[in-house]
PDB file of N, CA, C and O in Angstrom:
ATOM      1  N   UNK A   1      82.719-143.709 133.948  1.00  0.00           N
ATOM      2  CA  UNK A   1      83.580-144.717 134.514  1.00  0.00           C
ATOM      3  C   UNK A   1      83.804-145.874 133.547  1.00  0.00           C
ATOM      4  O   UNK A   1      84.905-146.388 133.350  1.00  0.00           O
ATOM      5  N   UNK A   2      82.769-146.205 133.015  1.00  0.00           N
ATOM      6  CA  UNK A   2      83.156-147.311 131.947  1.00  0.00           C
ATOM      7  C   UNK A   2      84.184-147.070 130.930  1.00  0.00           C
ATOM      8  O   UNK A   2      85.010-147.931 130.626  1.00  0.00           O
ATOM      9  N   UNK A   3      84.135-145.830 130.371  1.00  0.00           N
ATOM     10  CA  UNK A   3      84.952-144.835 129.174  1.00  0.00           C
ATOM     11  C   UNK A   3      86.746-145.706 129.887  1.00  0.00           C
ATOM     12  O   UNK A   3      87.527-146.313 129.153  1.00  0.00           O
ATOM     13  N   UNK A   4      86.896-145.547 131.006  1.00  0.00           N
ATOM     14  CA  UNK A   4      88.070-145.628 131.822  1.00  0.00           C
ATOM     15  C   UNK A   4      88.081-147.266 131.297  1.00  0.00           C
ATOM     16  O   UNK A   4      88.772-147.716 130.384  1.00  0.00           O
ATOM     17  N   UNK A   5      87.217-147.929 132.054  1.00  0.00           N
ATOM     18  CA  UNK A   5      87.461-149.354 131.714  1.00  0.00           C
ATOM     19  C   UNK A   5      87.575-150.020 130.532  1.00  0.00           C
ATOM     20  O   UNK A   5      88.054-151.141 130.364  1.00  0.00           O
ATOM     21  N   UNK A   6      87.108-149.269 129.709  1.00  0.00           N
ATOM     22  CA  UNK A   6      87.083-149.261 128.211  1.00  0.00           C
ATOM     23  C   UNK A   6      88.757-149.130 127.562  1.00  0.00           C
ATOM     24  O   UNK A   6      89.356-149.871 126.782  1.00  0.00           O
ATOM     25  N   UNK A   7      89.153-147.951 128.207  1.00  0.00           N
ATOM     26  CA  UNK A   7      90.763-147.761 127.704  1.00  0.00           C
ATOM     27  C   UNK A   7      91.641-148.586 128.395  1.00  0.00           C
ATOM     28  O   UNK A   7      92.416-149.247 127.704  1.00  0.00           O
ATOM     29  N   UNK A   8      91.696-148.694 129.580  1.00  0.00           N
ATOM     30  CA  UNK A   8      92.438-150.025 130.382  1.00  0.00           C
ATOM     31  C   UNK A   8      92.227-151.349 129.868  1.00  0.00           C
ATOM     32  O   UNK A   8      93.247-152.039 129.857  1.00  0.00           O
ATOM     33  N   UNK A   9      90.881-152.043 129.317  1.00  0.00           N
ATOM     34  CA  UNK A   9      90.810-153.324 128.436  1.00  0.00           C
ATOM     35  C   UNK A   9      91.678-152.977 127.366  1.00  0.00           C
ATOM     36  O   UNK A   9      92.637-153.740 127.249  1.00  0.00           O
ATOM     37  N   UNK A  10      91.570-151.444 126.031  1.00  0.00           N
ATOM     38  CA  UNK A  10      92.261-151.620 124.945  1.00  0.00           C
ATOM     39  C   UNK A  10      94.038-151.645 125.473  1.00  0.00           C
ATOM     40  O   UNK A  10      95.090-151.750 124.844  1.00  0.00           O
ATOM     41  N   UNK A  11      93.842-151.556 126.328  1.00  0.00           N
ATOM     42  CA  UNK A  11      95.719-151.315 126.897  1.00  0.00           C
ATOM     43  C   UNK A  11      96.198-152.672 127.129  1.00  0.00           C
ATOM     44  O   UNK A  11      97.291-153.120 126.783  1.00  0.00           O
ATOM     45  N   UNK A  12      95.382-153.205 127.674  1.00  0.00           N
ATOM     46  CA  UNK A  12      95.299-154.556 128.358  1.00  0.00           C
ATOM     47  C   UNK A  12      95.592-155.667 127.029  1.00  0.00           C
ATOM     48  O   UNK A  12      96.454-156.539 126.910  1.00  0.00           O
ATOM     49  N   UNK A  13      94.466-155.222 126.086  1.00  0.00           N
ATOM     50  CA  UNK A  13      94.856-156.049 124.671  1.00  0.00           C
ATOM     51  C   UNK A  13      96.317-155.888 124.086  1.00  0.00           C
ATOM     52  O   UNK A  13      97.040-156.853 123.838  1.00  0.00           O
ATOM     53  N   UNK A  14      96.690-154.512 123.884  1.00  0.00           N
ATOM     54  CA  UNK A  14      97.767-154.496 123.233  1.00  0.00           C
ATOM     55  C   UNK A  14      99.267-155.143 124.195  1.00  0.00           C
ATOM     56  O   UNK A  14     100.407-155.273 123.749  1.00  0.00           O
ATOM     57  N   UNK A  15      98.791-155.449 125.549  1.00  0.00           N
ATOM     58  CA  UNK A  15     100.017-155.738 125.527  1.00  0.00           C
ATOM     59  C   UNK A  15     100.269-157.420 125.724  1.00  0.00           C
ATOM     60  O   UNK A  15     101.277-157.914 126.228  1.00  0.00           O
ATOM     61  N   UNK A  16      99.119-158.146 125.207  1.00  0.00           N
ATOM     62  CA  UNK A  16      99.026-159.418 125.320  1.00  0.00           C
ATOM     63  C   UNK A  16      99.501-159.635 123.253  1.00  0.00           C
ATOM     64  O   UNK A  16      99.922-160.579 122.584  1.00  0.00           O
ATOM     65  N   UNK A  17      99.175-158.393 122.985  1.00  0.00           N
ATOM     66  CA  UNK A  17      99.686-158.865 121.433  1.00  0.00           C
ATOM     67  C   UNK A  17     100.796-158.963 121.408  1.00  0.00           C
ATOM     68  O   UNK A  17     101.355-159.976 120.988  1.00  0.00           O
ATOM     69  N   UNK A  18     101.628-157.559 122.013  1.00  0.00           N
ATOM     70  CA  UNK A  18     102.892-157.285 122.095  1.00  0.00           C
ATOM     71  C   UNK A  18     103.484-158.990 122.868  1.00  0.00           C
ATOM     72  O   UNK A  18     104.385-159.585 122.277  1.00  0.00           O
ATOM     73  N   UNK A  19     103.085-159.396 123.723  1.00  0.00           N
ATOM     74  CA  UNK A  19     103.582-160.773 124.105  1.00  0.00           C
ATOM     75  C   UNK A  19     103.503-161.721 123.171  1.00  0.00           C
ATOM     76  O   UNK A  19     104.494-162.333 122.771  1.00  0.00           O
ATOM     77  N   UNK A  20     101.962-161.976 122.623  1.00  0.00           N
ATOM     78  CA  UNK A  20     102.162-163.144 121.719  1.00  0.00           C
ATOM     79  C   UNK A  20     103.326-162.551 120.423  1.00  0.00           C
ATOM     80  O   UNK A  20     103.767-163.375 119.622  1.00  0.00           O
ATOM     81  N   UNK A  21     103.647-161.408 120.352  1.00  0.00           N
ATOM     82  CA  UNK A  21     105.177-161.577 119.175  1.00  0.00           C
ATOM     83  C   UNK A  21     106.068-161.610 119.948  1.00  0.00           C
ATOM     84  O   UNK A  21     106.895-162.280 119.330  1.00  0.00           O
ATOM     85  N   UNK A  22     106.562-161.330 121.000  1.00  0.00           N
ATOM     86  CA  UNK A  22     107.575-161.768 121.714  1.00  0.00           C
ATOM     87  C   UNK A  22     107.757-163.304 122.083  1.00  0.00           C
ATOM     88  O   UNK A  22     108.799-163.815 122.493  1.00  0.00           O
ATOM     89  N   UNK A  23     106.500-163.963 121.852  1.00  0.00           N
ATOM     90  CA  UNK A  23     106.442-165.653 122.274  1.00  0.00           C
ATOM     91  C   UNK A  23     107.151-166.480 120.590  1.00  0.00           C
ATOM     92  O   UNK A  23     108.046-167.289 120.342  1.00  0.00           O
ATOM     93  N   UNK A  24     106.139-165.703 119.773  1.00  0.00           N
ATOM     94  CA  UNK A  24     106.982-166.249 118.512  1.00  0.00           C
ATOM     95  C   UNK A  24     108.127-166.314 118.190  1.00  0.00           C
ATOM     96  O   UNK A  24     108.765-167.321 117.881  1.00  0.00           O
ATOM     97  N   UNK A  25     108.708-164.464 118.279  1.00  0.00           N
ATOM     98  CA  UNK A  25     110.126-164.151 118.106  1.00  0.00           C
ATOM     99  C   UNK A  25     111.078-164.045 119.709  1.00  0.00           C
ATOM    100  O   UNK A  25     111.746-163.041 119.955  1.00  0.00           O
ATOM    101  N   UNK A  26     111.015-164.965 120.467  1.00  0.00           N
ATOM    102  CA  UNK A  26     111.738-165.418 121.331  1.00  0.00           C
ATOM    103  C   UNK A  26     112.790-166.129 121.369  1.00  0.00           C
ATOM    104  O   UNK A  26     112.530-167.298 121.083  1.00  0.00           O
ATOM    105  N   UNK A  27     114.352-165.862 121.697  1.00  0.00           N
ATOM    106  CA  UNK A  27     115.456-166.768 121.143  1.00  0.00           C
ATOM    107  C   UNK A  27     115.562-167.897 122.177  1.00  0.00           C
ATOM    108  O   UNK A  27     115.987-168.936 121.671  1.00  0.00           O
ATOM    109  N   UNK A  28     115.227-167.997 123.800  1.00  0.00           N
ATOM    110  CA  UNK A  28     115.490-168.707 124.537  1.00  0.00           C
ATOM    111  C   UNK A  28     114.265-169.579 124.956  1.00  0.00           C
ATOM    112  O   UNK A  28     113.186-169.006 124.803  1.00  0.00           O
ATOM    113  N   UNK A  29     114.221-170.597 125.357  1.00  0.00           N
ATOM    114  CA  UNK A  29     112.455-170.850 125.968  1.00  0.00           C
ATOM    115  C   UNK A  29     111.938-170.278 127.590  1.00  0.00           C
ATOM    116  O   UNK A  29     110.851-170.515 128.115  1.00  0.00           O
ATOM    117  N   UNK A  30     113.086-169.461 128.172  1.00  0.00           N
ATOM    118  CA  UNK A  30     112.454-168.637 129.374  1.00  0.00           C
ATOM    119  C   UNK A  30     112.055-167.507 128.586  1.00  0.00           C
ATOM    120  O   UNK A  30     111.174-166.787 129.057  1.00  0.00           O
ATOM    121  N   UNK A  31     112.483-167.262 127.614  1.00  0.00           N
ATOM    122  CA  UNK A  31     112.018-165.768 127.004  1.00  0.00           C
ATOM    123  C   UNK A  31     110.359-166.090 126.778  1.00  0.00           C
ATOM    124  O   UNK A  31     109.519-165.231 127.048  1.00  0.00           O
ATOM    125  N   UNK A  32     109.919-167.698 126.144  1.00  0.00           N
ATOM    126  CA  UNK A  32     108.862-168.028 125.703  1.00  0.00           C
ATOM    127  C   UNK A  32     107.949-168.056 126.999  1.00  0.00           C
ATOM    128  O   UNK A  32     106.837-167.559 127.177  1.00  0.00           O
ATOM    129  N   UNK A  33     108.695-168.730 127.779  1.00  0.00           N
ATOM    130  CA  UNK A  33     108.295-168.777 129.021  1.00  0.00           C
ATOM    131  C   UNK A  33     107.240-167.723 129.789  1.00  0.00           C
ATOM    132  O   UNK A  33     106.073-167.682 130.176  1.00  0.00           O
ATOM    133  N   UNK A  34     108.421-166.917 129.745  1.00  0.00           N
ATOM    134  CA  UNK A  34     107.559-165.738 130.393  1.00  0.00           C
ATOM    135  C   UNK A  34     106.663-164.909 129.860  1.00  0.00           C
ATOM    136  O   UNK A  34     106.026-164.166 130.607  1.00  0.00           O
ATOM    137  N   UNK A  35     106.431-164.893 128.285  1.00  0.00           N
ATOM    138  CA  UNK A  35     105.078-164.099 128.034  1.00  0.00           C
ATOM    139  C   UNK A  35     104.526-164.470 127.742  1.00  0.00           C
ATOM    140  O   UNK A  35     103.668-163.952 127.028  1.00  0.00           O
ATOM    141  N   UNK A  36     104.585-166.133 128.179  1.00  0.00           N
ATOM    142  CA  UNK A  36     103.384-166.963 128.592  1.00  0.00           C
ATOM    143  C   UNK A  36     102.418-166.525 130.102  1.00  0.00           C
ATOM    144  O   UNK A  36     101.268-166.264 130.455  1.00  0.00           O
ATOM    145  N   UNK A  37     103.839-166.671 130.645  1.00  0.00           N
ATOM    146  CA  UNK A  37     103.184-166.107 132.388  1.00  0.00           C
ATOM    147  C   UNK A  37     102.602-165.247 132.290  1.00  0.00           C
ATOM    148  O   UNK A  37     101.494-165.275 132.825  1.00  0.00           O
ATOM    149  N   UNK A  38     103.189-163.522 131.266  1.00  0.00           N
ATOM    150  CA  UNK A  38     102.674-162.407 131.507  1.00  0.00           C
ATOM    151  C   UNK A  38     101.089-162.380 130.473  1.00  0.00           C
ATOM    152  O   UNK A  38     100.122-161.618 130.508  1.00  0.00           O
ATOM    153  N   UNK A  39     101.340-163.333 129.789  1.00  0.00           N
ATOM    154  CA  UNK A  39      99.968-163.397 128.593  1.00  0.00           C
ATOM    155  C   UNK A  39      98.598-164.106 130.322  1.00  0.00           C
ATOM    156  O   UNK A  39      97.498-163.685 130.679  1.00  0.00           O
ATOM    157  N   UNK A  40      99.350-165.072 130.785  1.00  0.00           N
ATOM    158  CA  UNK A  40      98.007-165.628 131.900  1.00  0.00           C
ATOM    159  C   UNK A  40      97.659-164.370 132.738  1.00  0.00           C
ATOM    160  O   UNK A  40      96.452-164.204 132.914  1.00  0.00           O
ATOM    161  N   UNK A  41      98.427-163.524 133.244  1.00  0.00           N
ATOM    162  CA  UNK A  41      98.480-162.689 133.903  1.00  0.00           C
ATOM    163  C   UNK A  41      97.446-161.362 133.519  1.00  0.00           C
ATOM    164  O   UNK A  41      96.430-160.844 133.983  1.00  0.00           O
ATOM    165  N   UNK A  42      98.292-161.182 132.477  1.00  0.00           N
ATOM    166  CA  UNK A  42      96.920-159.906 131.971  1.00  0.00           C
ATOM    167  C   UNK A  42      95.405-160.669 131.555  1.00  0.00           C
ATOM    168  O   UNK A  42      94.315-160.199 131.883  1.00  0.00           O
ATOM    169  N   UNK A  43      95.540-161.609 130.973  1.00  0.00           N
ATOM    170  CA  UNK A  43      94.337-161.968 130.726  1.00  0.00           C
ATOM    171  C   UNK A  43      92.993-162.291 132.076  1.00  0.00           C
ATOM    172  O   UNK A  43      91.765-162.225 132.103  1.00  0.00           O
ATOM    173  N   UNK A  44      93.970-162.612 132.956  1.00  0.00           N
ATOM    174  CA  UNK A  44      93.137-162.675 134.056  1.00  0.00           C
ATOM    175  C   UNK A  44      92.427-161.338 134.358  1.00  0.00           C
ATOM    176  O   UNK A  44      91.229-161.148 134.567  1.00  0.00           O
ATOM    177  N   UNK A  45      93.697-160.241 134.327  1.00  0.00           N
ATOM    178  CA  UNK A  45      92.965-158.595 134.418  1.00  0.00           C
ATOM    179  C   UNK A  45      92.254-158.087 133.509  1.00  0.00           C
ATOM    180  O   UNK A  45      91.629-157.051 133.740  1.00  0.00           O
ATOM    181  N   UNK A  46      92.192-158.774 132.153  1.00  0.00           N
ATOM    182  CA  UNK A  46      91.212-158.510 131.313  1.00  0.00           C
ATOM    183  C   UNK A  46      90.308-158.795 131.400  1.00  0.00           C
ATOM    184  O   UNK A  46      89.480-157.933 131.106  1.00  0.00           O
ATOM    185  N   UNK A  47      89.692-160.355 131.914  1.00  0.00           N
ATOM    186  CA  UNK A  47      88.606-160.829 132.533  1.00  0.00           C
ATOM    187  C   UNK A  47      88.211-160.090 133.519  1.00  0.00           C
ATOM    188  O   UNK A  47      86.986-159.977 133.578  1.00  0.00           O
ATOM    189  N   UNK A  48      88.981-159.383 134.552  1.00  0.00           N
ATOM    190  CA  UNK A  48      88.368-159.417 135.619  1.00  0.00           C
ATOM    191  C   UNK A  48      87.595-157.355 135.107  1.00  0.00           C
ATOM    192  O   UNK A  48      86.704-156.830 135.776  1.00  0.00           O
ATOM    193  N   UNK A  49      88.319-156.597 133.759  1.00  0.00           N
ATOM    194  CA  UNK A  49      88.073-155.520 133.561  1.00  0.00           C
ATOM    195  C   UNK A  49      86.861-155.564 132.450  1.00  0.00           C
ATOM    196  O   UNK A  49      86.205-154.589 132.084  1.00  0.00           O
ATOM    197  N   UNK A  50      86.750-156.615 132.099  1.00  0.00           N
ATOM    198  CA  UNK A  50      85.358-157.157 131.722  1.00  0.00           C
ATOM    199  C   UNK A  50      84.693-156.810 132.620  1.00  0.00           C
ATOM    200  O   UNK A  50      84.244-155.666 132.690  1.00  0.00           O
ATOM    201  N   UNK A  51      84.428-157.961 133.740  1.00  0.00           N
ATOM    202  CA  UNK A  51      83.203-158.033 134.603  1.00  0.00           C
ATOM    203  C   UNK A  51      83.432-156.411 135.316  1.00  0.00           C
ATOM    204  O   UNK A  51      82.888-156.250 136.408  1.00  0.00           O
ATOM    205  N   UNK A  52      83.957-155.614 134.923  1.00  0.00           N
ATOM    206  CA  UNK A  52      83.575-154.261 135.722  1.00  0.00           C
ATOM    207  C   UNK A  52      82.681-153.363 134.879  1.00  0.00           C
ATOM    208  O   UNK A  52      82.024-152.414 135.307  1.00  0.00           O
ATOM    209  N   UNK A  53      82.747-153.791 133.626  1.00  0.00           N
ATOM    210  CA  UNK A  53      82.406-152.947 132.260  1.00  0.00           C
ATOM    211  C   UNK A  53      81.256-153.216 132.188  1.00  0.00           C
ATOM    212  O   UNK A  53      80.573-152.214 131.976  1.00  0.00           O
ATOM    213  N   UNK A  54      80.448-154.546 132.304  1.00  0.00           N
ATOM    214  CA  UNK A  54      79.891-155.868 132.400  1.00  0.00           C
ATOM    215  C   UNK A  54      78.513-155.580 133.447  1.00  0.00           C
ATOM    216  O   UNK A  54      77.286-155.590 133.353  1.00  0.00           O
ATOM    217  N   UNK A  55      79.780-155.268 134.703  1.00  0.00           N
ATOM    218  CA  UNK A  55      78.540-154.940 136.052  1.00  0.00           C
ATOM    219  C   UNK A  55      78.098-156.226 136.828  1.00  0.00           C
ATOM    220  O   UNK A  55      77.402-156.278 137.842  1.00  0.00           O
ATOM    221  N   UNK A  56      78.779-157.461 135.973  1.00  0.00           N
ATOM    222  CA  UNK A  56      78.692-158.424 136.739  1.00  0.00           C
ATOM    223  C   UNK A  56      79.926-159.095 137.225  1.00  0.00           C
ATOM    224  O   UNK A  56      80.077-160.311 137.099  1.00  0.00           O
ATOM    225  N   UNK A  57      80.957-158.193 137.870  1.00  0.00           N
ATOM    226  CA  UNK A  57      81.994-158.832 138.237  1.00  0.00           C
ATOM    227  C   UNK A  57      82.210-159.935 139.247  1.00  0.00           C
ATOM    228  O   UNK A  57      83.345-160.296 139.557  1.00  0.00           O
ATOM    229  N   UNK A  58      81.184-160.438 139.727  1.00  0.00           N
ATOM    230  CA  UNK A  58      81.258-161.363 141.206  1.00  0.00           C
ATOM    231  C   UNK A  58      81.311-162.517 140.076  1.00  0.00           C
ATOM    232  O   UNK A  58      81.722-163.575 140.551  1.00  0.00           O
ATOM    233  N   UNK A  59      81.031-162.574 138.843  1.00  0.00           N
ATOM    234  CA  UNK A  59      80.864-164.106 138.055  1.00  0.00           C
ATOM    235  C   UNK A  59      81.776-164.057 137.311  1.00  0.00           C
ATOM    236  O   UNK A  59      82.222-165.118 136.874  1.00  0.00           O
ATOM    237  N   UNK A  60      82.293-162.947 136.963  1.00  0.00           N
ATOM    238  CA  UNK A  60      83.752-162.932 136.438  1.00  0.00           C
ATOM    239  C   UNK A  60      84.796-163.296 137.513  1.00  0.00           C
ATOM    240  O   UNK A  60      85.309-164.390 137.280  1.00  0.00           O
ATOM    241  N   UNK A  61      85.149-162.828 138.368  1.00  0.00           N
ATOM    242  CA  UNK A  61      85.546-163.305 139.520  1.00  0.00           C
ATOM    243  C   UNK A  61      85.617-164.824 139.733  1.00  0.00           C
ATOM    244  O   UNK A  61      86.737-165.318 139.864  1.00  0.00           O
ATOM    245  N   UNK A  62      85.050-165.238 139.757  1.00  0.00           N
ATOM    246  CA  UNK A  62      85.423-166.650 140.022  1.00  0.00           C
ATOM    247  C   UNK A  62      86.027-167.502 139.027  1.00  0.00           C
ATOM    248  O   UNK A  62      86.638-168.525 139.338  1.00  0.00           O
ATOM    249  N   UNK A  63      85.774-166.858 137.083  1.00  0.00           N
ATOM    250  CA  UNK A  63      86.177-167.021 136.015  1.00  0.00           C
ATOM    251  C   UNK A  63      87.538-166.735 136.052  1.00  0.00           C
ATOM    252  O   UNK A  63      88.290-167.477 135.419  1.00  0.00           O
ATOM    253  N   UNK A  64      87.916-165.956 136.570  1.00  0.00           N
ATOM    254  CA  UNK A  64      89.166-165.121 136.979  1.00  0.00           C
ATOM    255  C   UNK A  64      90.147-166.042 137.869  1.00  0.00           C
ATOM    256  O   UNK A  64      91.243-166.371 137.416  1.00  0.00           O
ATOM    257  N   UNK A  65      89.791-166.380 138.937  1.00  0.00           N
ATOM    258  CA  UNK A  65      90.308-167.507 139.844  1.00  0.00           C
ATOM    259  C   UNK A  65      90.451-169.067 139.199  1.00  0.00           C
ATOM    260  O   UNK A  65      91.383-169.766 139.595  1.00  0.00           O
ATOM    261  N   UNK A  66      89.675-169.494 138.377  1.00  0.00           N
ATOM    262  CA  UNK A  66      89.688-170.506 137.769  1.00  0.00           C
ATOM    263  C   UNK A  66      90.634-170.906 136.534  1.00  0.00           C
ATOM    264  O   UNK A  66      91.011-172.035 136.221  1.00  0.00           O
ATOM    265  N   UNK A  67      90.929-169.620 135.890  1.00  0.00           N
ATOM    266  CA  UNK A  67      91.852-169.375 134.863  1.00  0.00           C
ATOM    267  C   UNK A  67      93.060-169.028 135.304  1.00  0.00           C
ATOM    268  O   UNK A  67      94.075-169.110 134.611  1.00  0.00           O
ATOM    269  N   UNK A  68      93.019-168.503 136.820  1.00  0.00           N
ATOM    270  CA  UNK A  68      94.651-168.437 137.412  1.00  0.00           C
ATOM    271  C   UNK A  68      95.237-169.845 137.739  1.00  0.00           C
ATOM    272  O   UNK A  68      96.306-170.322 137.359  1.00  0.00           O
ATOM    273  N   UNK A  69      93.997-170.551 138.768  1.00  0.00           N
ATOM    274  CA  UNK A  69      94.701-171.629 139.120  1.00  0.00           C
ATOM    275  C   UNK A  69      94.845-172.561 137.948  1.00  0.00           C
ATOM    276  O   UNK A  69      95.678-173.438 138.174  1.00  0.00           O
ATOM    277  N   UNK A  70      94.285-172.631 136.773  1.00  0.00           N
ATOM    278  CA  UNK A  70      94.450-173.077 135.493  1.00  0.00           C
ATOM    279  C   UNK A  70      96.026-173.063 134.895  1.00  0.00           C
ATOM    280  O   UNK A  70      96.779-173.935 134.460  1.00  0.00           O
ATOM    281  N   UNK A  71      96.128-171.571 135.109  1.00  0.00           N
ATOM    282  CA  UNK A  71      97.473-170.746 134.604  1.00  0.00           C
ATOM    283  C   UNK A  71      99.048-171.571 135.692  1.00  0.00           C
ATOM    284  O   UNK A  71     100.081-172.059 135.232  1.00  0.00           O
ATOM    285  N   UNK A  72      98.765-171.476 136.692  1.00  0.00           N
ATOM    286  CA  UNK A  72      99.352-171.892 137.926  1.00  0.00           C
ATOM    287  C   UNK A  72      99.723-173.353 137.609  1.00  0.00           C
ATOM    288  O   UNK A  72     100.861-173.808 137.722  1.00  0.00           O
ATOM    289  N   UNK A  73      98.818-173.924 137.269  1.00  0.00           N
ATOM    290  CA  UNK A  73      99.126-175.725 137.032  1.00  0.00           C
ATOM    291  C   UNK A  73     100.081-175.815 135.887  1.00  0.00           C
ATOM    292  O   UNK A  73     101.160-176.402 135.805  1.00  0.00           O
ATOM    293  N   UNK A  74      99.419-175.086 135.018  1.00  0.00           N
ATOM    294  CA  UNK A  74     100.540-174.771 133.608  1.00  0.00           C
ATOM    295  C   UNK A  74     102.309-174.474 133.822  1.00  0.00           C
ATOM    296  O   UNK A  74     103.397-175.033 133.685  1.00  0.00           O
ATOM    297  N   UNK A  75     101.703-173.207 134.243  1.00  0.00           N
ATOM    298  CA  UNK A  75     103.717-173.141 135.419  1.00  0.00           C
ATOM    299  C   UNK A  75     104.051-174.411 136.355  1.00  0.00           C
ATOM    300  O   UNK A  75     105.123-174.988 136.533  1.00  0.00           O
ATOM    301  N   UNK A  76     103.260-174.560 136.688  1.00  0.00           N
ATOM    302  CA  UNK A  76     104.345-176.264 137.300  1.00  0.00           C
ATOM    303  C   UNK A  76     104.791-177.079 136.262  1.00  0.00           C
ATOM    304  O   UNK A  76     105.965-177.268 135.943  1.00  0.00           O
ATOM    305  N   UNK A  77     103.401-177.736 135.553  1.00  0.00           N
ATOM    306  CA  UNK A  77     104.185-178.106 134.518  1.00  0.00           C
ATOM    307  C   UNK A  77     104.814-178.030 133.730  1.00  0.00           C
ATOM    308  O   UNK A  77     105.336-179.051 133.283  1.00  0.00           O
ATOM    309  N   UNK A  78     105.122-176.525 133.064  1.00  0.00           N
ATOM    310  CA  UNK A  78     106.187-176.623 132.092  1.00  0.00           C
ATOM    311  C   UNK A  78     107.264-176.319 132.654  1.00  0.00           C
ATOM    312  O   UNK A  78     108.065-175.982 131.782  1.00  0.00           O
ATOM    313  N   UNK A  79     107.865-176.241 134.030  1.00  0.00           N
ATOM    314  CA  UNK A  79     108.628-175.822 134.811  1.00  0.00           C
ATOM    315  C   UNK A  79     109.579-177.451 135.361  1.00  0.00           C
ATOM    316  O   UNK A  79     110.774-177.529 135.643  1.00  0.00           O
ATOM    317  N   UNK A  80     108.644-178.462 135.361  1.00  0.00           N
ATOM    318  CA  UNK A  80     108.949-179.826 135.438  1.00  0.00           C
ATOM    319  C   UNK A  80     109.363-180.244 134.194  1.00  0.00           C
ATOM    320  O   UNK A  80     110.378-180.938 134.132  1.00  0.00           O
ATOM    321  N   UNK A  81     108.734-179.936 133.136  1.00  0.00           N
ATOM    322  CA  UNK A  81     109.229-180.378 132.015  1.00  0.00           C
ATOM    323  C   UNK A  81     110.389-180.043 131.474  1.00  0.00           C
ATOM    324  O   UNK A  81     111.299-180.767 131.072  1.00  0.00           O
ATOM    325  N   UNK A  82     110.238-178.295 131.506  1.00  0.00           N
ATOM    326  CA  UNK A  82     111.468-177.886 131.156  1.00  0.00           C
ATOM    327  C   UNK A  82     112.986-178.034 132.182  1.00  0.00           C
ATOM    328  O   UNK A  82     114.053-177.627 131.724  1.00  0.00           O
ATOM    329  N   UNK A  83     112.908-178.646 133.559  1.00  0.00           N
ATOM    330  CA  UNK A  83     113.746-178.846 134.513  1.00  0.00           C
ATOM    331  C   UNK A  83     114.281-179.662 134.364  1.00  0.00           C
ATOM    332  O   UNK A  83     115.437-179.644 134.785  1.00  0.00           O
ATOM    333  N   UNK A  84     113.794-180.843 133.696  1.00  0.00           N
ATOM    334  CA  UNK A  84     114.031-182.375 133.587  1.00  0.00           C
ATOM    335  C   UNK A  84     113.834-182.842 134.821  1.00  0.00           C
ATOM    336  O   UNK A  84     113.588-182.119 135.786  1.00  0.00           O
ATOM    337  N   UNK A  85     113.948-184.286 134.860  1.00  0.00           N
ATOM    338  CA  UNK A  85     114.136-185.219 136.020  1.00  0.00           C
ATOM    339  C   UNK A  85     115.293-185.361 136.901  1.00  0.00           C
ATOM    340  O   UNK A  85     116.327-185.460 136.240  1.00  0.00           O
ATOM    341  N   UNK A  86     115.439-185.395 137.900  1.00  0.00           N
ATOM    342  CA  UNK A  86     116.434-185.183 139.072  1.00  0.00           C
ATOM    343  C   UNK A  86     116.098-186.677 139.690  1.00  0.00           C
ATOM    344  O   UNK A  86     115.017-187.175 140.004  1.00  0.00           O
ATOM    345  N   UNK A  87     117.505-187.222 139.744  1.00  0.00           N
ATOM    346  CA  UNK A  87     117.757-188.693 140.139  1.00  0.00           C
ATOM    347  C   UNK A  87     118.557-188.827 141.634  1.00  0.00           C
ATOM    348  O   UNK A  87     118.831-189.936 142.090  1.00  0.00           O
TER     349      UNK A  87
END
């Protein structure tokens, strides 16, 4: 079972690389935008395919939740920023 979790983390990596070159070579800033979102996103499932590999997923877990709502605050704010101010 680990062998499994093992190939789902290396899958998991490559496609947070594949994002960070899509963040570089991005022409618009929603393009940047979003593999930002999808970079918080997997990484959370990488954490959380850690703590399965690990055997201690209940402490990853909460690492996991902490880095979403982390991720979450981030999307508001650059979502305000990038919106501008409304008068």
């Amino acid at each position: 079972m680990t062998h499994f979790f093992i190939l789902i983390l290396i899958g998991l990596v490559c496609i947070v690389v594949a994002m960070v070159i899509f963040l570089l070579s991005g022409k618009m800033i929603y393009d940047r935008m979003n593999a930002v979102f999808v970079m918080n996103t997997n990484v959370i499932m990488l954490i959380m395919t850690m703590g399965f590999i690990d055997g201690r997923y209940d402490m990853y877990i909460d690492i996991a939740l902490s880095y979403s709502i982390l991720g979450f605050v981030s999307t508001v704010i650059l979502a305000k920023y990038i919106g501008g101010r409304r008068k």
